[in-house]
C-alpha positions in Angstrom: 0.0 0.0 0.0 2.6 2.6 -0.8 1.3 5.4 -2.7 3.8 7.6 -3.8 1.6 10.2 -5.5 0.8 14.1 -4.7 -2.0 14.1 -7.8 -0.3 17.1 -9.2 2.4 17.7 -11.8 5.1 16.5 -9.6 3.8 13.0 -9.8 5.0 13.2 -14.0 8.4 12.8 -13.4 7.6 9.4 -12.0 6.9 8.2 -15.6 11.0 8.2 -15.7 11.5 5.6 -13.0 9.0 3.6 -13.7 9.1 3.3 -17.3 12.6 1.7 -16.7 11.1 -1.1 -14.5 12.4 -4.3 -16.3 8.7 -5.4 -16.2 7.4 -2.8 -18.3 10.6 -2.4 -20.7 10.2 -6.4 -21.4 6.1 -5.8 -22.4 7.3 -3.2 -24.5 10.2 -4.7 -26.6 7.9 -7.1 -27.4 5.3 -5.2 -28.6 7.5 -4.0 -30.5 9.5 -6.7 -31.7 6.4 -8.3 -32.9 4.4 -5.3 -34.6 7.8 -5.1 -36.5 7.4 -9.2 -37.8 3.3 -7.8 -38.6 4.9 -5.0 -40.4 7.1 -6.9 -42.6 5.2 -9.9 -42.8 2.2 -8.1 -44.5 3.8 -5.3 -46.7 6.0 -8.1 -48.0 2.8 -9.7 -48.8 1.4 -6.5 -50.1 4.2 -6.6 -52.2 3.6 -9.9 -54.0 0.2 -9.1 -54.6 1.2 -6.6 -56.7 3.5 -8.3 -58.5 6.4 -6.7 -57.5 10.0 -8.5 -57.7 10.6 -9.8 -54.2 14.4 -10.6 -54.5 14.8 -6.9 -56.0 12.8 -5.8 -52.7 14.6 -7.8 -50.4 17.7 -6.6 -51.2 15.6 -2.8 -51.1 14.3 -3.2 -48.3 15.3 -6.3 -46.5 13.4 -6.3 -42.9 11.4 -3.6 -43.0 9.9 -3.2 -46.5 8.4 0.5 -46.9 5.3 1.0 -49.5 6.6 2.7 -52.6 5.9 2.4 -56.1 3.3 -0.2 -57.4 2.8 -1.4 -53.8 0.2 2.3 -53.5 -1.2 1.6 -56.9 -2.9 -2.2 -55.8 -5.9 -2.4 -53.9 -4.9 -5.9 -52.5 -1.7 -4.5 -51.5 -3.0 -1.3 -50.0 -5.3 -3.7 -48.4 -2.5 -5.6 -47.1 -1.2 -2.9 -45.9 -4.3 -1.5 -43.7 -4.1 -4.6 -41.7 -0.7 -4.1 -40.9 -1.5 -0.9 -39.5 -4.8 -1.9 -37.6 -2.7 -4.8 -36.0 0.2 -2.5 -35.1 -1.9 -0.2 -33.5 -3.9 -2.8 -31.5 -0.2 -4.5 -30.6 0.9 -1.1 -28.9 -2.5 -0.1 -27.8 -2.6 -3.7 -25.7 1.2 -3.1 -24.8 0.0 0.5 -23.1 -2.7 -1.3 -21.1 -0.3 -4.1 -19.6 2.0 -1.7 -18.5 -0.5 0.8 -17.3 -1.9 -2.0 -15.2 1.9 -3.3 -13.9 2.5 0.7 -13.1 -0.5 0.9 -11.4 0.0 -2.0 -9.8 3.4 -1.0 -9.0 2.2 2.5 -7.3 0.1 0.7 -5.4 3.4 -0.9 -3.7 3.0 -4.4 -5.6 6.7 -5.1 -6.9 6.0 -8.4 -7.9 2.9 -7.7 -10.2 4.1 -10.0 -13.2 3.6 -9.5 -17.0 1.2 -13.0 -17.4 -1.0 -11.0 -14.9 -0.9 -8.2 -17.3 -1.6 -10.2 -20.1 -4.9 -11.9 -17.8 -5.8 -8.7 -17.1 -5.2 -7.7 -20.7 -7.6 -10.7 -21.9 -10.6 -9.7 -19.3 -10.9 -5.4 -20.2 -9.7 -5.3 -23.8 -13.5 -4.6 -25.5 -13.1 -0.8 -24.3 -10.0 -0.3 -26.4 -11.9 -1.1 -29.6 -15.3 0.1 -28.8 -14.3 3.4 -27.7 -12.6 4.2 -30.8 -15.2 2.9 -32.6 -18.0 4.8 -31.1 -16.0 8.0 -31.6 -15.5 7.3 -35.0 -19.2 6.3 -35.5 -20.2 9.6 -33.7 -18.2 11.5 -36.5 -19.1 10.0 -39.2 -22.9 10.1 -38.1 -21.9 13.9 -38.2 -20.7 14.0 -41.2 -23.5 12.4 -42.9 -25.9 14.4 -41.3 -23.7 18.0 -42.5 -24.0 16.1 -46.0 -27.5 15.5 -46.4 -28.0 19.4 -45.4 -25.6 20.6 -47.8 -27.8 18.3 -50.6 -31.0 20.1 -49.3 -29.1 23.4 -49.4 -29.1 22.4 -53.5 -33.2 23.1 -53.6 -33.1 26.6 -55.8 -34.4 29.7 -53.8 -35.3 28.0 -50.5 -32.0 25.7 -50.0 -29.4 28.4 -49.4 -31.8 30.3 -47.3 -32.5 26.7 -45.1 -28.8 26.5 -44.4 -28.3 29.8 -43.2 -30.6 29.5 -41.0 -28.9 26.5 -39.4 -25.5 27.4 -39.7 -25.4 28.6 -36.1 -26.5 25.1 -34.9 -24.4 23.5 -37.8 -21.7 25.2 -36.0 -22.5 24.2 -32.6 -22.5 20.6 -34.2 -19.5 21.2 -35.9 -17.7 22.2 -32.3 -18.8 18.8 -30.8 -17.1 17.4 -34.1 -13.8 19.2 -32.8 -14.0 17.6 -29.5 -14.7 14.6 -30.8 -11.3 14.7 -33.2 -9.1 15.4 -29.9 -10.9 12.4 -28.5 -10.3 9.9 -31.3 -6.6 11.2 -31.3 -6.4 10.9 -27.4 -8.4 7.6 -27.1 -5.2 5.5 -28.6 -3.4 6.9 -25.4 -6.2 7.3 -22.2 -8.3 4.5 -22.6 -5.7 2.1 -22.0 -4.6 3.8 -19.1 -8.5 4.3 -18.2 -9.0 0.6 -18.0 -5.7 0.1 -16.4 -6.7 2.2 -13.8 -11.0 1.4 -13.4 -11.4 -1.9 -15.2 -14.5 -0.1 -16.6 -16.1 -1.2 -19.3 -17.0 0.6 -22.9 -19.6 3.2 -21.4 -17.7 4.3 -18.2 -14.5 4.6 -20.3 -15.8 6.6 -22.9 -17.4 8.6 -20.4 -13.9 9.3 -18.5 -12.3 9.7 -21.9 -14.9 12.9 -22.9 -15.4 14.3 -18.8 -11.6 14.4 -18.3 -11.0 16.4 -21.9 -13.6 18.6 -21.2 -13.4 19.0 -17.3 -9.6 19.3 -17.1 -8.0 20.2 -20.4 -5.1 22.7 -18.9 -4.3 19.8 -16.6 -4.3 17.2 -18.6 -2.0 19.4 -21.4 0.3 21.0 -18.9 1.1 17.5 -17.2 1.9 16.1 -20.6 4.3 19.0 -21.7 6.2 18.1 -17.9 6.0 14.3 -18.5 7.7 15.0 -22.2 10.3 17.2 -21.1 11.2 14.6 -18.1 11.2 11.9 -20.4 13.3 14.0 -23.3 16.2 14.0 -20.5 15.9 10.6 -19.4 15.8 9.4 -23.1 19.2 11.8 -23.6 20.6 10.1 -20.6 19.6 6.4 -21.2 21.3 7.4 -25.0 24.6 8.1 -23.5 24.4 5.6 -20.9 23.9 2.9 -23.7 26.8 4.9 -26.1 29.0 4.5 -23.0 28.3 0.4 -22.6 29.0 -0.2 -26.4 32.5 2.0 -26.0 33.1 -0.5 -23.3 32.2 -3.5 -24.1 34.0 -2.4 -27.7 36.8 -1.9 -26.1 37.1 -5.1 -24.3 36.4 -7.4 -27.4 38.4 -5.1 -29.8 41.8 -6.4 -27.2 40.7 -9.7 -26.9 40.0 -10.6 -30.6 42.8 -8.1 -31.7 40.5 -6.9 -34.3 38.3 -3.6 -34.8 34.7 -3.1 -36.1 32.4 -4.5 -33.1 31.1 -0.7 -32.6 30.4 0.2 -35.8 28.8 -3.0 -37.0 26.4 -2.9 -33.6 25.5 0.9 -34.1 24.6 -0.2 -37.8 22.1 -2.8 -37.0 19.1 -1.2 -37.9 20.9 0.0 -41.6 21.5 -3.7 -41.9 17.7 -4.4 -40.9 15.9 -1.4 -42.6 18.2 0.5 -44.9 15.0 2.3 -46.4 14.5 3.6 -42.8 17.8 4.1 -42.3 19.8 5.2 -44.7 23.0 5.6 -43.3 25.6 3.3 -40.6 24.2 5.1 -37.7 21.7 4.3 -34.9 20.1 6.0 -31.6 23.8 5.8 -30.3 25.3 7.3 -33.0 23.0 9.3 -34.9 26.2 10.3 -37.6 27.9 7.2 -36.9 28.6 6.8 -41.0 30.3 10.5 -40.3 32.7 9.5 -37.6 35.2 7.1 -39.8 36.9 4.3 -38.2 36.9 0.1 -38.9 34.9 -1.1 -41.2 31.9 -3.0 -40.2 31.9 -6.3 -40.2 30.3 -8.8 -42.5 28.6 -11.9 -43.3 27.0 -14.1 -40.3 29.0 -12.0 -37.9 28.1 -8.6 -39.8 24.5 -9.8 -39.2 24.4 -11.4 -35.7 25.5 -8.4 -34.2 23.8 -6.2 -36.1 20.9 -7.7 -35.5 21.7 -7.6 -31.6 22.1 -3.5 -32.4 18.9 -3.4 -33.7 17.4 -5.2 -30.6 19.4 -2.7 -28.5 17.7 0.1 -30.8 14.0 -1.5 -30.0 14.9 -1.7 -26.3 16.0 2.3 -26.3 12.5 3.2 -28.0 10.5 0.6 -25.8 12.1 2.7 -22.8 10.2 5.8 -24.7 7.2 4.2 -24.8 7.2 2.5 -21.7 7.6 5.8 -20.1 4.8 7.1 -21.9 2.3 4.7 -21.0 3.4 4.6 -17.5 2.9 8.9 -17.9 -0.2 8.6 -19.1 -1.5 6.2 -16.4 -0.2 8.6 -13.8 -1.5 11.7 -15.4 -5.2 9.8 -15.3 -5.0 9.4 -12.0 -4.1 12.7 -10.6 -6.9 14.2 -13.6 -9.7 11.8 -11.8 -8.0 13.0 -8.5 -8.5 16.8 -9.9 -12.0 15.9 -11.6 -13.7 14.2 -9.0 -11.9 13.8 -5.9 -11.6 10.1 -6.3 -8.4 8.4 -5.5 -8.3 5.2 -7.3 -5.4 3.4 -5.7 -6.9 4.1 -2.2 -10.5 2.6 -3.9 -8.4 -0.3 -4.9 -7.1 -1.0 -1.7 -10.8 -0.6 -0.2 -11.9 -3.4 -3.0 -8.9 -5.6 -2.4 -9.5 -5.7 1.3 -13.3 -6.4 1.4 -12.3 -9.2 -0.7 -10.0 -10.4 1.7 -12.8 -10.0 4.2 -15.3 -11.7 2.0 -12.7 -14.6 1.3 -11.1 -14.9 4.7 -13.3 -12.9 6.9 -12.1 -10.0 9.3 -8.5 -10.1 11.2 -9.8 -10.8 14.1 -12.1 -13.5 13.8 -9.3 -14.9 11.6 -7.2 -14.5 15.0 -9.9 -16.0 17.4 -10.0 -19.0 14.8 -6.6 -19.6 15.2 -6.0 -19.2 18.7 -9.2 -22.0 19.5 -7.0 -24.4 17.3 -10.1 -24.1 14.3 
């Protein structure tokens, strides 16, 4: 039960620390590691579909394939390619709620609150994280439909034009909910997982939270992000030369024993060796201008790819540290906007829920104590 929260802006800078838990770091890599196999599994697809030369891509494009060419000009591959992005975005969206739950959890003073308890807690409250998207979508276009069948009656001669004046002040009204609406869909992807990390509510309640706390608390909720950024800027610039700083060592070490150069330079290059389309020079988060600097030449073959490949997963853990961060900001941030919006403290609710159960299950301390001490 250790709550380590003041509900105000302060609280952001926790993002930093517990973004780095190795907990939440592992949930994300893997997220990541896998929407990157999605990626490249289905543009490649994309790519044969239409009819593209898939030895000519793979030596293009090699891991991570990007859409050029005749890949935008087939329906089947653009097709292809929506589904890539739909199950990219659900990946990440599920990855936020795990490690919104494992940080809340972890707030809450639970250390040992384990990733396959994420992922059952994943598996029981992940209909919000479609539906509410959906519904907000569904609410726009409803709004748009409705704006176009106006603007076809606003087509009658002499008494159209003069209809939609009339209504253009509740068109506009309309219109403003259609704004809202827009920062919702856009804000959805990041709250409602950290709404039903936080509640385990289901589709209503969530979409509720997601429209009270935009509308209720906007300065908060925007000023918290812009400190939870700039915290999580440094740390990133930190974690970047920490990691620059282990590869110079660890560079060093191998460079004596094997007597040979070109361990650095062929790890900072991993993801040019993956994605050279994404990245088109030798150079990684640890050396942005690493084809700049000189020095050894990489290495090749089996060696040139195993450890590049082992800089590329050093590159995904370096990002997943950015995103873990993030979803463990925007968990926080929820909870000191509920805090703010309706003077309910969640963890404290939790604790209240997790002890009545213990009361239901066990019964109270000291009846449990009077049991024991008559030998029941």
């Amino acid at each position: 039960m250790i709550h380590n929260l003041r509900f105000d802006a302060r609280d952001m800078l926790l993002s930093v620390k517990y973004g780095l838990r190795a907990r939440n770091l592992w949930v994300m890599w893997k997220a990541l590691a896998l929407s990157w196999l999605v990626w490249a599994g289905f543009v490649y697809l994309g790519f044969f579909a239409s009819g593209d030369s898939m030895e000519g891509r793979w030596q293009e494009s090699r891991l991570f394939p990007v859409p050029c060419g005749a890949f935008m000009e087939s329906p089947a591959a653009m097709a292809f390619l929506g589904i890539a992005v739909l199950l990219c975005l659900w990946i990440m969206m599920s990855a936020f709620q795990k490690v919104g739950r494992i940080t809340f959890e972890q707030i809450r003073g639970d250390g040992f609150y384990s990733g396959r308890e994420a992922l059952t807690f994943h598996r029981e409250n992940w209909k919000p994280m479609i539906m509410v998207p959906v519904a907000v979508l569904s609410g726009l276009v409803i709004l748009f439909l409705g704006l176009f069948l106006i603007g076809l009656l606003g087509r009658i001669p002499g008494v159209g034009p003069v209809l939609v004046g009339v209504l253009a002040v509740p068109l506009w009204g309309l219109s403003l909910f259609g704004v809202l609406s827009l920062v919702a869909l856009v804000l959805a992807f990041h709250m409602v997982p950290a709404i039903t990390a936080c509640t385990k509510g289901d589709t209503f309640e969530t979409l509720f939270e997601l429209f009270s706390s935009i509308t209720a608390q906007p300065w908060r909720i925007l000023f918290y992000l812009v400190a939870g950024l700039a915290a999580r800027a440094v740390s990133l610039a930190l974690f970047i030369l920490f990691a620059r700083g282990a590869l110079a060592i660890a560079a060093l070490g191998i460079g004596a024993g094997m007597g040979a150069d070109g361990f650095s330079p062929t790890v900072q290059g991993g993801l040019h060796l993956a994605a050279p389309q994404l990245v088109s020079h030798y150079g990684s988060f640890m050396a942005p201008l690493g084809s700049l600097s000189g020095g050894p030449a990489p290495w090749s073959g089996a060696a040139g790819w195993a450890a590049g490949l082992s800089g590329a997963a050093i590159a995904l853990l370096i990002a997943a540290y950015w995103l873990s961060s993030g979803a463990s900001l925007w968990t926080i941030l929820y909870l000191a906007v509920r805090k703010a919006k309706d003077g309910d403290d969640l963890l404290a609710r939790a604790d209240d829920e997790e002890f009545r159960e213990f009361q239901k299950l066990y019964g109270s301390a000291d009846k449990a104590g009077d049991e024991l001490r008559d030998g029941k």
